[in-house]
N, C-alpha and C positions, 0 to 999 in steps of 0.2 A: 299252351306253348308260351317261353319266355320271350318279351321282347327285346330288342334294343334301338338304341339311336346313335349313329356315330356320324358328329361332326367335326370338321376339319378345316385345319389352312392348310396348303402347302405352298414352296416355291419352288426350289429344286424338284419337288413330285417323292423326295425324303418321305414325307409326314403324311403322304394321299398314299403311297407302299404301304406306311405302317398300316393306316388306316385297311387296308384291302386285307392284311396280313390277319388284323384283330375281326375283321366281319366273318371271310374263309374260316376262323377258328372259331367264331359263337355260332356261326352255321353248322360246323363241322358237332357242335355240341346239342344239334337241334334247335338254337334262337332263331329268330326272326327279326332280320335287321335291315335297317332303312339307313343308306350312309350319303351324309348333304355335305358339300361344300359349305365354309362356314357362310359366307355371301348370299347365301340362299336359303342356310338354318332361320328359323325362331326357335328360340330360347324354348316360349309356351310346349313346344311339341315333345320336348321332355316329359312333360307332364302325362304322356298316354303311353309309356314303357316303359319296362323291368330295371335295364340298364344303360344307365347314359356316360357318353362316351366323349371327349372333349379331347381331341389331339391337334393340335400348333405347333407350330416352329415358333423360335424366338431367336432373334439376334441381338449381339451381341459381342463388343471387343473388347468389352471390362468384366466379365465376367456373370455381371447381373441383367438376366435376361428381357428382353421387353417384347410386349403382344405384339404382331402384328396390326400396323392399321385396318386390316379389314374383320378383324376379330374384335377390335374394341367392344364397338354397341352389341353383338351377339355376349361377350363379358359381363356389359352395364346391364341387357336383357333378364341374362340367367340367376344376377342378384335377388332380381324379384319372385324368382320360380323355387316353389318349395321343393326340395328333393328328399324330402326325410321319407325311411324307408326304401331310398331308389338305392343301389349297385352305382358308383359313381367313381369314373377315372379318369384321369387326364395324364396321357403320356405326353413329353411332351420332344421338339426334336430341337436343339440349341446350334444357330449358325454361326460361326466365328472365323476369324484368320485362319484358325488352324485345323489341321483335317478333318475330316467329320470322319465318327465313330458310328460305327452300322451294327444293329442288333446283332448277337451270337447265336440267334435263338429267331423260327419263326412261330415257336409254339407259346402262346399266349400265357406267361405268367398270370398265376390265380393273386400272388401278391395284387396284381394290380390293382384286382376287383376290390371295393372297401363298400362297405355300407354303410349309407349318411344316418347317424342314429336317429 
C-alpha cells in the first residue's frame, strides 16, 4: 500500500480544508496517509513515504508570497531531506487584501502529483 505525508500551516483553517480534502482523496484512492500540522512535522519523516505533501498559506499584499513563520525551520528542515523518486506537491493557499479564491473542485488533480526525478 502507497504511502503519504501531508503537512500543513493554516490560518483561516483555508489550507488544513485543503489539507483534509487531499488526504479524503489519496484515501479514497487506497493510500495511507498521516497529516501533521507543520509545527509538529519533521522534514526527516518524509523520508518513510510514497508521497509527500507540503501545503501553506502565504501572505501577501505585493503579490509575492512569503512562508509563514512557523513553516520556516520545517523549509530549512526539508532542504536536507532527499526526495528523489518521492511523488512531491505543495499546493499552496495565498492571503491577500483581496477575496480569497476557493477551489472549484474537491477532487484531487493528478497534475499536482510530480515526481522529484
Amino acid at each position: 500500500m502507497a504511502t503519504a505525508r501531508i503537512v500543513y500551516a493554516s490560518m483561516t483553517g483555508n489550507t488544513e480544508e485543503i489539507a483534509e480534502i487531499i488526504e479524503e482523496e489519496l484515501e479514497n484512492h487506497g493510500v495511507s496517509v498521516t497529516t501533521t500540522e507543520v509545527s509538529q512535522a519533521i522534514a526527516d519523516d518524509f523520508a518513510d513515504v510514497d508521497i509527500c505533501i507540503v501545503a501553506t498559506y502565504t501572505f501577501s499584499d505585493s503579490g509575492s508570497g512569503m512562508l509563514p513563520d512557523e513553516a520556516v525551520d520545517f523549509y530549512e528542515e526539508l532542504k536536507e531531506v532527499d526526495l528523489h523518486g518521492k511523488v512531491f506537491a505543495a499546493p499552496a493557499v495565498v492571503i491577500t487584501s483581496t477575496p480569497t479564491l476557493r477551489p472549484a473542485s474537491t477532487t484531487l488533480p493528478t497534475s499536482w502529483l510530480l515526481t522529484v526525478p
